[in-house]
C-alpha positions as CSV (number, residue, x, y, z in Angstrom):
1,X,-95.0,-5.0,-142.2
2,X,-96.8,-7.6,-143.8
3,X,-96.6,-8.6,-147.3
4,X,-98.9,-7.2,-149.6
5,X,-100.4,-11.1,-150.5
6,X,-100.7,-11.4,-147.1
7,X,-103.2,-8.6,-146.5
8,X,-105.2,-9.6,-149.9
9,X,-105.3,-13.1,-147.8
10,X,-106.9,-11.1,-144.8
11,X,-109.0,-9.1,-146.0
12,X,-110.6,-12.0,-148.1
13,X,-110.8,-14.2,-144.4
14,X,-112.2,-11.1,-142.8
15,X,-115.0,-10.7,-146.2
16,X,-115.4,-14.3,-146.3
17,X,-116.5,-14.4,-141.9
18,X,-118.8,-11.6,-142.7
19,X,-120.5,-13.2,-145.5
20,X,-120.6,-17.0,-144.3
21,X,-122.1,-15.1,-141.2
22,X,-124.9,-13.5,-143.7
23,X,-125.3,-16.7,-145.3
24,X,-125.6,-18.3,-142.0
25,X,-128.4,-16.3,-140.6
26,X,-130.4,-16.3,-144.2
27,X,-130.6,-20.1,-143.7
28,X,-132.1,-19.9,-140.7
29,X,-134.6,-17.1,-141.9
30,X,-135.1,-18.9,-144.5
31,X,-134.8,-16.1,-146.6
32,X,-134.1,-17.4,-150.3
33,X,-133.0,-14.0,-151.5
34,X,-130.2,-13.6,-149.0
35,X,-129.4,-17.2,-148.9
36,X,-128.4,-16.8,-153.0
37,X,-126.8,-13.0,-152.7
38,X,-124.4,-14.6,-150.1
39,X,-123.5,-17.7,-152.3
40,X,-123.0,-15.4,-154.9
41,X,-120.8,-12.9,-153.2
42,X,-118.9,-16.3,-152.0
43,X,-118.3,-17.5,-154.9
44,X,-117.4,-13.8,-156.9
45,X,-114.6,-13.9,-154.0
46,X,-113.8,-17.0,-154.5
47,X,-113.8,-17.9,-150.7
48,X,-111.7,-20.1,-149.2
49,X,-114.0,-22.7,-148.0
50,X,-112.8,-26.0,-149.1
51,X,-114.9,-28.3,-148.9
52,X,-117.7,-26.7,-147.7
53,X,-118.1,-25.8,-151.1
54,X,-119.5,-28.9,-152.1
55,X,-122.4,-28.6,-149.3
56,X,-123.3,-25.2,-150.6
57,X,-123.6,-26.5,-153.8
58,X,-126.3,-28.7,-152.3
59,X,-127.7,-25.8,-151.1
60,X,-127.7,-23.9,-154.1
61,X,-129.6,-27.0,-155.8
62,X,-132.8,-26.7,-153.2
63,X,-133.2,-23.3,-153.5
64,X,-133.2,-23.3,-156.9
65,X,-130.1,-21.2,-158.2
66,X,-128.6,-23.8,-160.5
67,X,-125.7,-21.3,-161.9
68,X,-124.7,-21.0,-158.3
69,X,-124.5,-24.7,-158.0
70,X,-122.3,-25.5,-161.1
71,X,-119.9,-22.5,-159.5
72,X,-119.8,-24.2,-156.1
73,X,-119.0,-27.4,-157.0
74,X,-116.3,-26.6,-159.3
75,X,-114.9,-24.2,-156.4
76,X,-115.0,-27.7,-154.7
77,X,-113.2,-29.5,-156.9
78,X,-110.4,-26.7,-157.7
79,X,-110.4,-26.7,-154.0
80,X,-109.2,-30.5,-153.0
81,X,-106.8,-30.1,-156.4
82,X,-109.3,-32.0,-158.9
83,X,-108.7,-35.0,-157.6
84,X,-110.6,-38.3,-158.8
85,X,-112.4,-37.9,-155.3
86,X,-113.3,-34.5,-155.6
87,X,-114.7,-35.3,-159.6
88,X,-116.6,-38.0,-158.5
89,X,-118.7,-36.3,-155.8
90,X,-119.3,-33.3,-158.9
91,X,-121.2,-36.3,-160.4
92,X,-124.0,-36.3,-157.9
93,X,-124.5,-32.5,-158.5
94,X,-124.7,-33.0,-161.8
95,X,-127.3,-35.8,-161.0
96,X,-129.2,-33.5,-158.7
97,X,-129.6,-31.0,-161.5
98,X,-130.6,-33.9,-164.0
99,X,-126.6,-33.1,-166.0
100,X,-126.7,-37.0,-166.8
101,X,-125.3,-36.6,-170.0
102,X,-123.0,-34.4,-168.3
103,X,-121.8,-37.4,-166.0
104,X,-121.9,-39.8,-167.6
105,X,-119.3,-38.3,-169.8
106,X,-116.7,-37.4,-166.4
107,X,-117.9,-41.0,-165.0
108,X,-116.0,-42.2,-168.0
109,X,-112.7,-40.1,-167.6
110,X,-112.6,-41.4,-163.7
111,X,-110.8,-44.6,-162.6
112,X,-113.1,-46.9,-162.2
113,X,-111.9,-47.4,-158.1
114,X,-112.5,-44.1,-157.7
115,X,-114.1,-44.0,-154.6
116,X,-114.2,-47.9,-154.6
117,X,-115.2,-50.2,-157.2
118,X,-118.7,-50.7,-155.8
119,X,-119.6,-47.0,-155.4
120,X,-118.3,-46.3,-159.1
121,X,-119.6,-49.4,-160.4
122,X,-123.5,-48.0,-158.8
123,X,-123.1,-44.9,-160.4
124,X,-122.0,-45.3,-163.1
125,X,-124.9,-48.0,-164.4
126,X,-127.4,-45.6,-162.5
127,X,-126.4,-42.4,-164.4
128,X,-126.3,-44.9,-167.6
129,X,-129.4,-45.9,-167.0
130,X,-131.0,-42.4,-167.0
131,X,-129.5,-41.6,-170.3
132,X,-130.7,-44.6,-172.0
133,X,-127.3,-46.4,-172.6
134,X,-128.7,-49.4,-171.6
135,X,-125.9,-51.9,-172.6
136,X,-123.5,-49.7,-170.4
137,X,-126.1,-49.6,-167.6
138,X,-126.4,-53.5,-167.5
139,X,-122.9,-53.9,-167.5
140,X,-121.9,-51.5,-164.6
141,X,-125.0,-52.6,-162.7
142,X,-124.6,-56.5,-162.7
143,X,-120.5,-55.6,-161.5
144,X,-122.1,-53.9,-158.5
145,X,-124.7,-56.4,-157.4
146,X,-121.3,-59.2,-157.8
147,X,-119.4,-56.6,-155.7
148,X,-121.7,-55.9,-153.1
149,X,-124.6,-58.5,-153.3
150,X,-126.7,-57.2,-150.1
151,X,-127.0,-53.9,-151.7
152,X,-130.7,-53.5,-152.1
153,X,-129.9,-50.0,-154.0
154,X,-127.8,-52.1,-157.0
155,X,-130.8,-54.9,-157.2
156,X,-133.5,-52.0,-157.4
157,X,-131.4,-50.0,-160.5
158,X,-130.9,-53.2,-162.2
159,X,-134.4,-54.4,-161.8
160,X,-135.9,-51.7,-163.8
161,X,-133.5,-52.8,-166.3
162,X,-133.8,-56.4,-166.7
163,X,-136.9,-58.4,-167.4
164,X,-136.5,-61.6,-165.0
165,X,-138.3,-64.0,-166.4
166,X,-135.6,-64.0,-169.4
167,X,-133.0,-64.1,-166.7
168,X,-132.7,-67.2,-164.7
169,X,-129.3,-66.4,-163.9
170,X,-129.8,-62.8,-162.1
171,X,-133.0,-64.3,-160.8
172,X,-131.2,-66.7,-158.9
173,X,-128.2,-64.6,-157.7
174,X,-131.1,-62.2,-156.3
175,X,-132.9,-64.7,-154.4
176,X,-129.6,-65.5,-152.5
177,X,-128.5,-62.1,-152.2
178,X,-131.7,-62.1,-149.6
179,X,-129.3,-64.6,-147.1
180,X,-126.6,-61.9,-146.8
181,X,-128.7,-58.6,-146.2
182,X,-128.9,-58.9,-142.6
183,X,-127.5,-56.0,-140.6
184,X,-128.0,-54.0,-143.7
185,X,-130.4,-50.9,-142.9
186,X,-134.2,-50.6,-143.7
187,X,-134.0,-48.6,-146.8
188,X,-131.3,-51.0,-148.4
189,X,-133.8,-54.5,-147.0
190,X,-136.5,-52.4,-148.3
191,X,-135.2,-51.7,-152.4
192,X,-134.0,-55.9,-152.2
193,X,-137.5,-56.4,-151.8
194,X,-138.9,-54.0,-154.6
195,X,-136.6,-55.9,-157.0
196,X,-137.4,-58.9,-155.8
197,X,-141.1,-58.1,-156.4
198,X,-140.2,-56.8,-160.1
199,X,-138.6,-59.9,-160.4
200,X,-141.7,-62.5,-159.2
201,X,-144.4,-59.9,-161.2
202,X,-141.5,-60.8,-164.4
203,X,-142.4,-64.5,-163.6
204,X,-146.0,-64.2,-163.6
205,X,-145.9,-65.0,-159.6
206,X,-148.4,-62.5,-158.4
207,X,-149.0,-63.9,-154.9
208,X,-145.0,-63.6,-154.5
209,X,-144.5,-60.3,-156.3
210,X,-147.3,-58.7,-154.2
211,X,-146.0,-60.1,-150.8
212,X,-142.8,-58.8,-151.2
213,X,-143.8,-55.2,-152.7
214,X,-146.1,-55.3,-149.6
215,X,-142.7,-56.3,-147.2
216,X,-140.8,-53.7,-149.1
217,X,-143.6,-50.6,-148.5
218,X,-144.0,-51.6,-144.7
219,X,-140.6,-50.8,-144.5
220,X,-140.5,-47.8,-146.0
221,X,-143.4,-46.9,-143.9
222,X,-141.7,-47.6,-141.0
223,X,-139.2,-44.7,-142.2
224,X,-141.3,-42.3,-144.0
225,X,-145.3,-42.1,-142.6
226,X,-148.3,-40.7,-144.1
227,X,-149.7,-37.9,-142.7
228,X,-153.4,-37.6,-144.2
229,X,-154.3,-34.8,-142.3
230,X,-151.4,-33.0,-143.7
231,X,-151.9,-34.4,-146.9
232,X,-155.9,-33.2,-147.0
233,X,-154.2,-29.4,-145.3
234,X,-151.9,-29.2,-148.6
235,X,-154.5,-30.1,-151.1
236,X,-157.4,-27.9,-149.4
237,X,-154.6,-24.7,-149.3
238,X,-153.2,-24.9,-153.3
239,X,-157.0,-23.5,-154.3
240,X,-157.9,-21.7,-151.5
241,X,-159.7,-18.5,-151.8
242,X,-159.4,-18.9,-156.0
243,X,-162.3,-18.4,-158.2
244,X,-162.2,-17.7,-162.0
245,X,-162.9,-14.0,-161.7
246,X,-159.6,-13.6,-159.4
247,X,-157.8,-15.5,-161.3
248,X,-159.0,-13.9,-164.8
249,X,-158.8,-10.3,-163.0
250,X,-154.8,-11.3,-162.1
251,X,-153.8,-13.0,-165.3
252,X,-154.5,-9.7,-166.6
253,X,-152.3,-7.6,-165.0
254,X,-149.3,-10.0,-165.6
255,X,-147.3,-7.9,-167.9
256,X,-144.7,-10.0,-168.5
257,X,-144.2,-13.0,-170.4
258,X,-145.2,-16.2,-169.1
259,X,-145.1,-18.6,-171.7
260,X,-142.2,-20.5,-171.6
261,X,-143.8,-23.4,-169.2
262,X,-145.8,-26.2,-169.6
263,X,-147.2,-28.4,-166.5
264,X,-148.2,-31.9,-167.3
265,X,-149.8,-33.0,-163.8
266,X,-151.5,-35.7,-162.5
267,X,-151.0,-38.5,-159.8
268,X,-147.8,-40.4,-159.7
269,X,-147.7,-43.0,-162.4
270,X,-150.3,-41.6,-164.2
271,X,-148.9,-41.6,-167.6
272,X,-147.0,-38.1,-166.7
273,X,-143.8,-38.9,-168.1
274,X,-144.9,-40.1,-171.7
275,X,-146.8,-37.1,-172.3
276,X,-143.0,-35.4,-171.0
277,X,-141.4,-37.2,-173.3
278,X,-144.1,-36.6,-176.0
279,X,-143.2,-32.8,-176.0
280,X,-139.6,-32.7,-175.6
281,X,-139.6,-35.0,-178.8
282,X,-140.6,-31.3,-180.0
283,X,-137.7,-29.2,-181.7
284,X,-139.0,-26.0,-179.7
285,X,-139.2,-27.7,-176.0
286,X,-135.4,-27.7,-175.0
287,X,-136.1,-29.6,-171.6
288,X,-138.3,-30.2,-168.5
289,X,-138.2,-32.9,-165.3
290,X,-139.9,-32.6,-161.9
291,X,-137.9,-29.3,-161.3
292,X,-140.1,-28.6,-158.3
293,X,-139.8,-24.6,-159.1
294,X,-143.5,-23.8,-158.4
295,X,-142.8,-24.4,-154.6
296,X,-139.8,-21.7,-154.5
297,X,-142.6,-19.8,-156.4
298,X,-145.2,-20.5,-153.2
299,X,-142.4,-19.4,-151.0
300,X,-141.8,-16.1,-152.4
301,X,-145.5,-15.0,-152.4
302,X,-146.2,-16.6,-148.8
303,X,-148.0,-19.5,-149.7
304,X,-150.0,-21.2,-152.4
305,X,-153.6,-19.8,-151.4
306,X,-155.3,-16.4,-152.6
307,X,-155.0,-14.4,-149.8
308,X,-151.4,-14.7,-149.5
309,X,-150.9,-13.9,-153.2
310,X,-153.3,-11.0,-153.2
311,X,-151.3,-9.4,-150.6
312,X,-148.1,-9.4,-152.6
313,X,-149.9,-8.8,-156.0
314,X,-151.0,-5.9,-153.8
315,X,-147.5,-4.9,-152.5
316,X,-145.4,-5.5,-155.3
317,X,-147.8,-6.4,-158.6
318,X,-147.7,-9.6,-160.4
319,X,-144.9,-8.6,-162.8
320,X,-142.1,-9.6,-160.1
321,X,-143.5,-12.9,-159.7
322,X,-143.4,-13.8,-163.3
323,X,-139.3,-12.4,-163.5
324,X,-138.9,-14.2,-160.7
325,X,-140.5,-17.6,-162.5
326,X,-138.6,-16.9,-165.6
327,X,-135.3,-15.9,-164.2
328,X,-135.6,-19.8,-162.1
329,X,-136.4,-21.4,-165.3
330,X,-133.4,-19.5,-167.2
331,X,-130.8,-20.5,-164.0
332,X,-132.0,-24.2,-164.7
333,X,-132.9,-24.1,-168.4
334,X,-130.0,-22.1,-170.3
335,X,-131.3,-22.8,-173.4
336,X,-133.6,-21.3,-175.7
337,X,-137.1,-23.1,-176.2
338,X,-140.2,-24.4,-173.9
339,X,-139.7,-26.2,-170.7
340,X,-142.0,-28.9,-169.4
341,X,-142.7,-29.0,-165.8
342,X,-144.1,-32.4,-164.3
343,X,-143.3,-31.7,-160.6
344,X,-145.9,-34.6,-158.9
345,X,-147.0,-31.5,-156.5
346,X,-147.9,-28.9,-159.2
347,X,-151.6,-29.9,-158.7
348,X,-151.2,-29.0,-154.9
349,X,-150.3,-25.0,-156.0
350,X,-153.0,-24.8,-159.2
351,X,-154.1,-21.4,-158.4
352,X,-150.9,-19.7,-158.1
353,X,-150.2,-21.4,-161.3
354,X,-152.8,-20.3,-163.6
355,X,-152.8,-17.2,-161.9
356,X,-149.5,-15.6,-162.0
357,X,-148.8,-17.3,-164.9
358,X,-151.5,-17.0,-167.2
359,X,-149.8,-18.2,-170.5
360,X,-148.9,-21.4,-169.3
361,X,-150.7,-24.5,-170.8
362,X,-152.1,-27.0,-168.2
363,X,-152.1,-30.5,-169.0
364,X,-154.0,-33.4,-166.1
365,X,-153.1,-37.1,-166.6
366,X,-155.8,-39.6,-165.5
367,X,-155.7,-43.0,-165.0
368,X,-157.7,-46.1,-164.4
369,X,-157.3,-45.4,-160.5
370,X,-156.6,-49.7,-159.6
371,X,-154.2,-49.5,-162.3
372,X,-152.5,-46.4,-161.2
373,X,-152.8,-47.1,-157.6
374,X,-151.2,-50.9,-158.4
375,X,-148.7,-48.5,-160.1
376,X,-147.6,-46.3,-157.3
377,X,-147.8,-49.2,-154.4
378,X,-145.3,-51.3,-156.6
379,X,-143.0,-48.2,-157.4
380,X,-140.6,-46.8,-154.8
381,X,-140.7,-43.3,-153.4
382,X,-139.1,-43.4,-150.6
383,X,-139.5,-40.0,-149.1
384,X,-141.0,-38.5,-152.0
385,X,-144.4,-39.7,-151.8
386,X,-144.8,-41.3,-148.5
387,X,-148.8,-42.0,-149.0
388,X,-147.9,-44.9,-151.4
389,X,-146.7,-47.2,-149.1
390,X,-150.4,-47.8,-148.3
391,X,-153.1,-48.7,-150.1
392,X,-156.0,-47.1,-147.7
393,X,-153.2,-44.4,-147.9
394,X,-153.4,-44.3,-151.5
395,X,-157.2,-44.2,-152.1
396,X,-157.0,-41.3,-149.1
397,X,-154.8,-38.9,-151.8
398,X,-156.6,-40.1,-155.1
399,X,-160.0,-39.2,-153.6
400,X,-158.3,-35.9,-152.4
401,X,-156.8,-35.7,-156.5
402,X,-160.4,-36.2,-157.6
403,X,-161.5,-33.1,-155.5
404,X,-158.7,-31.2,-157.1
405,X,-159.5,-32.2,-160.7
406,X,-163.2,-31.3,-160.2
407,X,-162.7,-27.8,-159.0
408,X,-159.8,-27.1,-161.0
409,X,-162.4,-27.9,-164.0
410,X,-164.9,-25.4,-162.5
411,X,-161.9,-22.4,-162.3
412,X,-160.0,-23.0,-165.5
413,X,-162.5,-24.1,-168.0
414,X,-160.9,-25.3,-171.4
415,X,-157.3,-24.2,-170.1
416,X,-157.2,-26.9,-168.0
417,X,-156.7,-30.0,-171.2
418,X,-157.8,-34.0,-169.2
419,X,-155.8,-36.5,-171.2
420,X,-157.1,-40.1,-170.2
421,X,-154.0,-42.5,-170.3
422,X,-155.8,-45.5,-171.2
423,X,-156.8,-43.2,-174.7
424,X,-153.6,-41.5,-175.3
425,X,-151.9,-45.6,-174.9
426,X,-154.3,-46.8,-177.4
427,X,-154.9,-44.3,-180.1
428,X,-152.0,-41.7,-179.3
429,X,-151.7,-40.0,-182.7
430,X,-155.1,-37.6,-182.5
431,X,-154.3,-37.2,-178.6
432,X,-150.7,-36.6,-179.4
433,X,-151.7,-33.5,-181.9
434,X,-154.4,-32.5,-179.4
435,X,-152.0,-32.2,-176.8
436,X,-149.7,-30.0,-179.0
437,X,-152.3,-28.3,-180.1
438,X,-153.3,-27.3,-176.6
439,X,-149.6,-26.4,-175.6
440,X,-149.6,-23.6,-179.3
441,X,-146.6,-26.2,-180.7
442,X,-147.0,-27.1,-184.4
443,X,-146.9,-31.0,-185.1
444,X,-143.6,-32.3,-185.8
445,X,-143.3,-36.0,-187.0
446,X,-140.9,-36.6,-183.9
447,X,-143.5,-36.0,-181.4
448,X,-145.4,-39.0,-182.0
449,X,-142.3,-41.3,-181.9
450,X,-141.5,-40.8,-178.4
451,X,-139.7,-43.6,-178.0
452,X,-136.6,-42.3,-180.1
453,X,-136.2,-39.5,-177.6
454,X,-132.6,-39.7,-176.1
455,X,-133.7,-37.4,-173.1
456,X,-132.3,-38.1,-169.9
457,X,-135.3,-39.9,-167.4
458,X,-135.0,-40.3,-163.8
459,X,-138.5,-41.2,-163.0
460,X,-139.7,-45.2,-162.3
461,X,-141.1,-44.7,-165.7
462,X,-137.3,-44.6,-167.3
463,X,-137.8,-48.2,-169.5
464,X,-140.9,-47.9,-170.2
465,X,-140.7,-44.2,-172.5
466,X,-138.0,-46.0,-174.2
467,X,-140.9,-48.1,-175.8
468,X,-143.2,-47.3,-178.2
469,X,-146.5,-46.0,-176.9
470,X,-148.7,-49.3,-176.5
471,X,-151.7,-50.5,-174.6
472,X,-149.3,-53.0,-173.0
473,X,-149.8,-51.6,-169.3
474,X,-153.8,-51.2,-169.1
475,X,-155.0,-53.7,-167.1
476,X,-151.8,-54.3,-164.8
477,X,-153.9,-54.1,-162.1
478,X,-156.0,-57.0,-162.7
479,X,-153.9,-60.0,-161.5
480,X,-153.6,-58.2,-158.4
481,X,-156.9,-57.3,-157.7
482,X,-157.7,-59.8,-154.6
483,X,-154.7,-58.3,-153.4
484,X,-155.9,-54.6,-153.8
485,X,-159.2,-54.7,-152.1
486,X,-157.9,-52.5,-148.9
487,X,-157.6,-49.8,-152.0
488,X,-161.0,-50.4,-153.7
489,X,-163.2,-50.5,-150.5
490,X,-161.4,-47.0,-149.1
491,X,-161.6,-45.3,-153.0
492,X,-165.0,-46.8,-154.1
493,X,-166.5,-47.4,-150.8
């Protein structure tokens, strides 16, 4: 007769098979709902899955279940012993879910070899540099561009750091890192050349700065192509079938709260994460990011367009939706208070928005389109936004955001609050208590000294918000300009 530990162990193998093999078939259903009951009844079993742990934690962080995430990970590390290893790849979790203070702080507990001095060195001045320790992020960053000079990923992190025309030095190291970065792969050749561009534009070089921010999206083009018709597919779908009496008629029903939100939208480098950072300067927002929630939202109704969502409204009401929203928000957002949600794509799914959620305020960042299209060509994506790696490209989607804006005007009426960048940089304080104003927040002296904010910021714009609001980037466009015509003859042509 076996012992009795040893049928505990076999009956938790045999529970464990059944429920991977649940999991397993969710996935490929795609069926959220299973996909986080199976993690969950993982995890309340405490499985023994090693370190297949930490890949479910990934998992958990796409589809949105951020408790599930923390649990997975740590089942990870318990798993492998809590080795330095194990703690170090519960850093990029904690990344994924924007824990950079979190981090941070275990970065600092870890032996700095831990996996290799390069690796730590990268991550540690990256997560640094999210959080705003800036002296700490220089440091760690310089050590891994001396460790590993053709590593276009430790020139890009540093470049947003440094201003190069103060830095002869790092200037010159960078230019010769550019004779040992063959054999390196694309994306790596292709984030040497974004900092190399951030260093010419430091210098005042234009001609160079643009040539090699040119080189660097050509090869991220190569990787990561547009698709406009896709692109004009997604835009024409996040407002189909809405007009304001459906979307009045639905708000209407929604008995449940749906307040908690706030978008801020508009096109990439549109002034998006200042007006973040505005209102999580506010004692009653507790947080916000590109949290990219609205799309699990789309998923669970169908899609983004009317008809979808009148069939489920239809089904099932509009109340499950919104304890669906909120209990997303809660998962990611623990704390009491407002969340702001700047996901680049919100505009795409506007209708679902404003109509399951009909408390929400709606904010729409506009920019002087050379400026902002200067903005995103010069700023790397990668994946994320694969039209701005070209400039026809970009005028394609900002003509396809000017659609968007016009008819979500029509639908929304004065819900829908158009903050012009180039006013809020100039005279912020009366669009600063307009803003708050529009989001039911009381002014509060910290909101209009931004700057002082000690939030985490992953985006491109993670110096600049560090800054007082100034003026300083209007016009960034103009020494480029010759070098932006395939941009102004698509938009204005």
């Amino acid at each position: 007769m076996s012992p009795p530990a040893d049928k505990d162990t076999d009956r938790q193998n045999t529970l464990t098979l059944k429920l991977v093999d649940r999991f397993q078939r969710a996935m490929h259903g795609n069926d959220r709902r299973i996909i986080v009951e199976s993690m969950a009844d993982l995890i309340a079993l405490r499985a023994p899955l090693a370190e297949q742990w930490r890949q479910m934690a990934l998992i958990a962080v796409e589809v949105g279940a951020i408790p599930l995430a923390r649990d997975a990970i740590d089942l990870y590390v318990e798993s492998l012993g809590g080795t330095p290893g194990a703690l170090f790849r519960k850093v990029a979790i904690l990344a994924r879910i924007d824990a950079f203070g979190e981090a941070l702080a275990l970065l600092r507990m870890l032996p700095a070899e831990v996996p290799d001095r390069f690796n730590y060195a990268l991550t540690r001045g990256a997560v640094a540099l999210a959080v705003g320790e800036t002296a700490e992020a220089r440091e760690w960053l310089v050590e891994a561009t001396r460790l590993r000079p053709q590593s276009g990923t430790a020139w890009h992190s540093l470049a947003k750091l440094v201003d190069f025309a103060n830095e002869p030095e790092l200037f010159e190291r960078l230019v010769a890192a550019r004779y040992v970065l063959d054999g390196e792969p694309v994306a790596e050749g292709a984030l040497y050349c974004y900092a190399m561009g951030k260093a010419h534009a430091d210098r005042g070089d234009h001609p160079r700065a643009f040539a090699a921010f040119e080189r660097a999206a050509n090869e991220v083009k190569s990787l990561f192509p547009s698709n406009r018709a896709e692109e004009r597919q997604i835009a024409q779908d996040g407002l189909r079938g809405y007009d304001a009496g459906r979307i009045a008629t639905l708000a209407a029903k929604q008995g449940e709260p749906t307040g908690r939100s706030i978008f801020v939208m508009g096109l990439p480098r549109s002034g998006t994460t200042l007006v973040e950072q505005i209102l999580t300067s506010h004692s009653e927002v507790s947080g916000g990011g590109e949290i990219d929630l609205l799309r699990l939202l789309a998923h669970e109704v169908g899609g983004p367009g009317w008809p979808e969502l009148a069939t489920y409204v239809g089904r099932a009401g509009a109340e499950p939706l919104a304890r669906y929203w909120n209990g997303l928000l809660d998962g990611r957002f623990p704390a009491p208070g407002r969340v702001v949600d700047k996901t680049t794509t919100n505009t795409r799914m506007l209708g679902l928005a404003a109509s399951v959620l009909p408390d929400v305020p709606l904010v729409w960042l506009r920019r002087d389109p050379l400026d902002c299209a200067w903005s995103c060509f010069r700023t790397c994506f990668m994946q994320g936004i694969p039209w701005s790696n070209d400039l026809s490209d970009i005028a394609f989607n900002f003509r396809l955001d000017d659609q968007l804006l016009a008819r979500s005007q029509q639908l929304l009426g004065e819900r829908l609050l158009v903050v012009p960048f180039e006013e809020l940089a100039t005279t912020p304080e009366p669009w600063i208590s307009r803003i708050a104003a529009h989001c039911g927040l009381p002014e509060e002296p910290d909101i209009f000294a931004p700057h002082k904010n000690r939030r985490a910021v992953a985006t491109a714009s993670v110096m600049q918000v560090r800054k007082p609001i100034s003026p300083a980037s209007i016009g960034s466009a103009e020494p480029y300009r010759e070098f932006l015509q395939p941009f102004t003859r698509a938009y204005y042509g």
